[in-house]
N, C-alpha and C positions, 0 to 999 in steps of 0.2 A: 667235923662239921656238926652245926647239930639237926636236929629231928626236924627242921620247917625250911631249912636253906635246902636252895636242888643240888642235889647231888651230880648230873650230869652236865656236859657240857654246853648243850643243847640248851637245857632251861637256864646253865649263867649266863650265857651269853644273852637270851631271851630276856632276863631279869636286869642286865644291865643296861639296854637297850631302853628298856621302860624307864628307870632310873634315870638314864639321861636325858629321857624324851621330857618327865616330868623337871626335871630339873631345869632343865630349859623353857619353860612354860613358869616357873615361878623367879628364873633369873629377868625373862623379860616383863612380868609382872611389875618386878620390884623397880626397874629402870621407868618403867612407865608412872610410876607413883613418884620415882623421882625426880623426873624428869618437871620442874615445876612450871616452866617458858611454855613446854606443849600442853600442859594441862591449863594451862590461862588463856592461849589462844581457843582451845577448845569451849572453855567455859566461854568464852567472847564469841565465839560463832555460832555457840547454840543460842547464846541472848539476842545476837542478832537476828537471827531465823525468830524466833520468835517475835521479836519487835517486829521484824517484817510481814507476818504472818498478823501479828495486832491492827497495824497500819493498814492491813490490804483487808478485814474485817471492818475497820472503823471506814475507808473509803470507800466501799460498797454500800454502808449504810447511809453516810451524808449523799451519794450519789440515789440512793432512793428517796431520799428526804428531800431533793431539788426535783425530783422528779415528781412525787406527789404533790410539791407547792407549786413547781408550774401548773401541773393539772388544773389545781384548785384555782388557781389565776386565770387559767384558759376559762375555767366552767361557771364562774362566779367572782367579774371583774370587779364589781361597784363596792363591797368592801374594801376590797385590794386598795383600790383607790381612793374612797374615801380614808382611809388608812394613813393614806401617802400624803395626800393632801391635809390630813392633821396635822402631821408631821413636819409638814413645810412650813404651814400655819402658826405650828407654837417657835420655829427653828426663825421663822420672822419676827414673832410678838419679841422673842427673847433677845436677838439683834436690836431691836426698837428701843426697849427699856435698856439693853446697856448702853448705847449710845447715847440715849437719854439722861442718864447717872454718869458720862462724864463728862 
């Protein structure tokens, strides 16, 4: 044997133990890198989570954003309105002139 291997039985058996423990730790490593179906689902579920996690950031924010424009509708209607009514205004003038032209 030489100078760094155990000499007892004690520590080969202890040594092979390890050896196998690692050995198995780098067999299911490698299955797992192989494995290319569970690595694509995985890639697809964390894109999901995140897409959902984007979506439920972006719908928090338009739901503040109708919350503040009601406000401002509630607190200060005669813009709002006048607004509306231009609106209707030019959406008439423009119905007038097309039907006009043909």
């Amino acid at each position: 044997m030489t100078a760094t291997a155990p000499t007892d039985v004690a520590a080969l058996r202890e040594e092979i133990l390890t050896t196998r423990a690692a050995l198995g730790q780098t067999v299911e490593a490698l299955t797992a890198k192989a494995d290319i179906r569970a690595r694509a689902a995985r890639t697809a579920n964390e894109a999901t989570e995140r897409v959902g996690q984007l979506v439920s950031v972006q719908a928090d924010r338009a739901s503040a954003a109708v919350r503040r424009a009601g406000s401002s509708v509630r607190q200060r209607p005669a813009p709002w309105i006048g607004a509306g009514l231009a609106v209707a205004g030019a959406t008439a003038a423009l119905l007038v002139w097309a039907r006009g032209r043909s």
